[in-house]
N, C-alpha and C positions, 0 to 999 in steps of 0.2 A: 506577458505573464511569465515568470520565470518560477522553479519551483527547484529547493533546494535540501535537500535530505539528507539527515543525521543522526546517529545511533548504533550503526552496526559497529560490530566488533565481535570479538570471539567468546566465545561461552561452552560450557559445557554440558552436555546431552540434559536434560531438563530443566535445565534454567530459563532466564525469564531474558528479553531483552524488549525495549520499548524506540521504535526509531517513531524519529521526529519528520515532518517538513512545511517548512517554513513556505510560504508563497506571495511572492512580492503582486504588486498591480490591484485594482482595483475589480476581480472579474472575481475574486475568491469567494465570497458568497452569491456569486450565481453560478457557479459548477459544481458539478459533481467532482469528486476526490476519492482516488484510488491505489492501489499498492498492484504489481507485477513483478515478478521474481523470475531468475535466470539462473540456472543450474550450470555449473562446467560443462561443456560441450551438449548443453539442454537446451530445448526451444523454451521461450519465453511464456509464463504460464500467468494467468488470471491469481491475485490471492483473493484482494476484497477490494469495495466500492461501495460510497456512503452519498445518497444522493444531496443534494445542495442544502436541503431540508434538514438532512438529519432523519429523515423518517426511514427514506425506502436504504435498508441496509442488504448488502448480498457477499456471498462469502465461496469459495472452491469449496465442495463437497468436502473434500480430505483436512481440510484446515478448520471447519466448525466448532466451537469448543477449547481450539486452544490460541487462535488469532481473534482479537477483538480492534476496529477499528475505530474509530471517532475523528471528532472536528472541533473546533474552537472557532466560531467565526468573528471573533472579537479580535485574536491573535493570527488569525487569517494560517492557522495551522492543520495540520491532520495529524493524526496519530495512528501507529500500529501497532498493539500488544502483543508479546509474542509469548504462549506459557510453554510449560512441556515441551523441550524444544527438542526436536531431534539431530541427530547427523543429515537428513534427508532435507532440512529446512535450509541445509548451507546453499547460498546464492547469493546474488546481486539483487539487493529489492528496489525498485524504480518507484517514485512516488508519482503520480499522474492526475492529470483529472481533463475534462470535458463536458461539453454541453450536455444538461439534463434530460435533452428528448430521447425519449425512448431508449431509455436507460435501460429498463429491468429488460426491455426485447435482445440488448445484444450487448449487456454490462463485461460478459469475460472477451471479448474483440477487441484486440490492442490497437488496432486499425482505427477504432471510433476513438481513439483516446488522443484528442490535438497535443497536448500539453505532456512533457515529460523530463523529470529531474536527470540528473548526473546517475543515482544510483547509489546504492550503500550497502557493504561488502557485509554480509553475517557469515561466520562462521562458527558451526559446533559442531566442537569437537567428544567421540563417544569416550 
């Protein structure tokens, strides 16, 4: 499974930006798909996770509201909406995914996450 992520760039403090990832192999509609973001000299933090369904979706406390994620299991992609965006959203965002078991018990665990993109660089500027 390879998973390959696109969309960042720079933007200004409330803007909108939408990153893509693309996922080769045949295993994309039986996993779960996720986003994880890296801050300059930050540990690597949970954003959101949409389980293989589509049903069970979960999101960072602090991101509620203005990240919305989705899937396309036709186009074998995920998506990350990003709104209102602040200076504090600037990172490296990882696109991820992994087996659906027991997902919602330990969904922000970068450790349960087998699968992990290149990464894609956002920056907003205030």
């Amino acid at each position: 499974v390879q998973l390959q992520a696109s969309g960042g760039g720079l933007v200004q403090a409330g803007g909108s930006l939408r990153l893509s990832c693309g996922v080769s192999g045949r295993l994309f509609g039986n996993i779960a798909m996720g986003w994880f973001r890296q801050a300059p000299g930050k540990e690597r933090k949970f954003v959101a996770a949409m389980s293989r369904s589509g049903v069970g979706v979960y999101y960072a406390d602090s991101l509620k509201g203005r990240f919305t994620i989705s899937r396309d299991n036709v186009k074998n992609t995920v998506y990350l909406q990003m709104d209102s965006l602040k200076p504090e959203d600037t990172a490296v965002y990882y696109c991820v995914g992994r087996r659906s078991a027991a997902l919602k018990a330990n969904v922000t665990v970068s450790e349960r996450y087998a699968y992990w993109g290149q990464g894609t660089l956002v920056t907003v500027s205030s």
